[in-house]
C-alpha positions as CSV (number, residue, x, y, z in Angstrom):
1,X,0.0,0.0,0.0
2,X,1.1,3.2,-1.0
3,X,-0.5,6.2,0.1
4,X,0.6,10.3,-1.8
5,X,-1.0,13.3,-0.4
6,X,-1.6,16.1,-4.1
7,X,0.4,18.7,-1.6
8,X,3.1,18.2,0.7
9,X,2.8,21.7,1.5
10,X,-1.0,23.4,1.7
11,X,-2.3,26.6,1.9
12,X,-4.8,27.2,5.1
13,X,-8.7,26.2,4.8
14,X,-7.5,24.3,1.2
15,X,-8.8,20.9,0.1
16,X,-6.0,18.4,0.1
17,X,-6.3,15.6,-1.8
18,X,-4.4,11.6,-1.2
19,X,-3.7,9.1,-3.4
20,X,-3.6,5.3,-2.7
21,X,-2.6,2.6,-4.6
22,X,-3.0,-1.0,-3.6
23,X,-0.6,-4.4,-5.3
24,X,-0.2,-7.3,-4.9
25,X,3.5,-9.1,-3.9
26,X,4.0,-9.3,-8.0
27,X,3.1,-5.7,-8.2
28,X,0.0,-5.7,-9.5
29,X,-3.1,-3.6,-8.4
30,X,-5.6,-5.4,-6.5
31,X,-9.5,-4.0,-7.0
32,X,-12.3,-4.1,-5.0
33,X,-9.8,-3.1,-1.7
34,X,-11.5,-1.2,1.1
35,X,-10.0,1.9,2.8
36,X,-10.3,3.8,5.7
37,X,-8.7,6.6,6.0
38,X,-8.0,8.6,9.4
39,X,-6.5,12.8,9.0
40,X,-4.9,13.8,12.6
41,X,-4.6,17.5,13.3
42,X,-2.1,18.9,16.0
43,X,-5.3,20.4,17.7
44,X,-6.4,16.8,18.3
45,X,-9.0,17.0,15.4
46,X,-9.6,13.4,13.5
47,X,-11.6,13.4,10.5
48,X,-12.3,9.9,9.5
49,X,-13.4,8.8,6.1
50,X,-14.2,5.6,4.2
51,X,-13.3,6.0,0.8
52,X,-14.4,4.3,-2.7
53,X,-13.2,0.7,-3.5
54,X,-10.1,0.3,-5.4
55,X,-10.1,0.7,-9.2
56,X,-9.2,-2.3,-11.7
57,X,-5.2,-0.9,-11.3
58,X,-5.8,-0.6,-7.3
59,X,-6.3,2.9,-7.3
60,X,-8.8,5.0,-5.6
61,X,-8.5,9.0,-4.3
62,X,-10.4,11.2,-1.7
63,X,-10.3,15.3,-1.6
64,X,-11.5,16.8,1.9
65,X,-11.3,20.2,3.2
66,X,-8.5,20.8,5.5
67,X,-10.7,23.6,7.5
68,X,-8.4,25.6,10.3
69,X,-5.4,23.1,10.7
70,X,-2.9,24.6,12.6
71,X,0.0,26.3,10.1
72,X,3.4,25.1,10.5
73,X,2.1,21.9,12.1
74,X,2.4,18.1,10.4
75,X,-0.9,16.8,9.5
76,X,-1.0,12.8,9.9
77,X,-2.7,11.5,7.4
78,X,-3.5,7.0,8.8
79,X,-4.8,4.6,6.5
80,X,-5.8,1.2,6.6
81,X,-6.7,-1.5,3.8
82,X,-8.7,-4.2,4.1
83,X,-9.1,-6.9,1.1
84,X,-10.7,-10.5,2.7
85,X,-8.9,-11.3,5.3
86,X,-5.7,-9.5,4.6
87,X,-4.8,-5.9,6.2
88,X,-2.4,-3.2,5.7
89,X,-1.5,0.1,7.0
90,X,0.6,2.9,6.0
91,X,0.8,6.6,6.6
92,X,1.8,9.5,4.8
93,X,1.9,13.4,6.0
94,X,1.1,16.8,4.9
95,X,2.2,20.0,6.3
96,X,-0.1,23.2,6.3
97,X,1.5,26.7,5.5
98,X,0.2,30.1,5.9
């Protein structure tokens, strides 16, 4: 599981936007993979969000608002995939700037 945020740096009360892609040990994307997906703010805000199933190539996307994160703090960005009875988890990070 691989997970990009659009912006590593982001403008206050933007939409952010991550990227997840989903293979297989040979590489190859695996479809129909759920994902939830959990954004943690340095004012102890968590936004949680399920987002669509993975695409035929293992792809799927989400855009949220980032509202009024803190500036100059990391925004952890949690996710966890779920496909049968396999799991995985990664996280990836974006950082809001004035």
């Amino acid at each position: 599981v691989t997970a990009t945020p659009k912006y590593a740096i982001i403008g206050l009360n933007g939409n952010q936007a991550v990227y997840i892609y989903v293979r297989d040990q040979e590489g190859h994307g695996v479809p129909g993979t759920s994902v939830e997906m959990q954004v943690e703010y340095k004012d102890n805000r968590t936004d949680s969000f399920a987002l669509a199933p993975t695409n035929a190539n293992g792809y799927t996307q989400l855009e949220f608002p980032i509202g009024d994160a803190p500036p100059g703090y990391v925004v952890i960005v949690n996710l966890s995939v779920r496909y049968g009875e396999l799991q995985a988890n990664t996280t990836t990070a974006f950082l809001p700037w004035c």
